[in-house]
C-alpha positions, 0 to 999 in steps of 0.5 A: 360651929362649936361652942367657945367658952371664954375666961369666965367660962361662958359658952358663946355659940357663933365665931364672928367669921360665921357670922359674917357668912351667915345668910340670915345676917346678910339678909337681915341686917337690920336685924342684927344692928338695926340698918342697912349701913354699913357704918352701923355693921363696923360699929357693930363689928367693933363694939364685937371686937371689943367684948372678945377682948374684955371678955378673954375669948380666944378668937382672932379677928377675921378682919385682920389683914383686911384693910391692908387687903383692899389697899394692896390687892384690890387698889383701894386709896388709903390715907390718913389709917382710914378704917377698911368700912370708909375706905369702901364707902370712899372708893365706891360711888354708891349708897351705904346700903350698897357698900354693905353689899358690897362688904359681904362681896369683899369679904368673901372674895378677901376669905377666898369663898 
């Protein structure tokens, strides 16, 4: 993990693709952005995406490609340009604590961990 600094020249510490990984996150959500659901981690995640572009940080998202992913390879119903966090929540018969669960799974498998 190395330090990135961004066009004001702040140093952030973590990428979000460590992020995602990170144990602590994964087993203290709430923590980070205060449930255990995953509406509120893609909120997060955006809210993310977003200060990388206003503040010039050289990152790319590590979501790229992943809504496309779950359609093509893993089969997933698209219709109407659905974020990939409804395209989970819609295609599985669960609760939104285990579609979280079920993010950090996809997620790595889409990073080929």
């Amino acid at each position: 993990m190395g330090l990135k600094t961004t066009k004001r020249g702040n140093e952030i510490g973590m990428s979000l693709d460590e992020l995602l990984v990170c144990e602590d996150f994964r087993t203290r959500s709430p923590m980070y952005f205060g449930s255990w659901k995953l509406e509120d981690l893609f909120i997060f995640l955006n809210g993310i995406h977003f200060s990388i572009i206003n503040y010039g940080i050289d990152e790319k998202s590590p979501l790229e490609g992943f809504c496309e992913w779950l359609v093509n390879v893993k089969g997933y119903q698209q219709s109407g340009g659905k974020s990939w966090a409804m395209l989970i929540l819609e295609n599985n018969d669960m609760t939104s604590q285990q579609a979280l669960d079920r993010f950090f799974k996809l997620y790595d498998e889409f990073k080929g961990r």
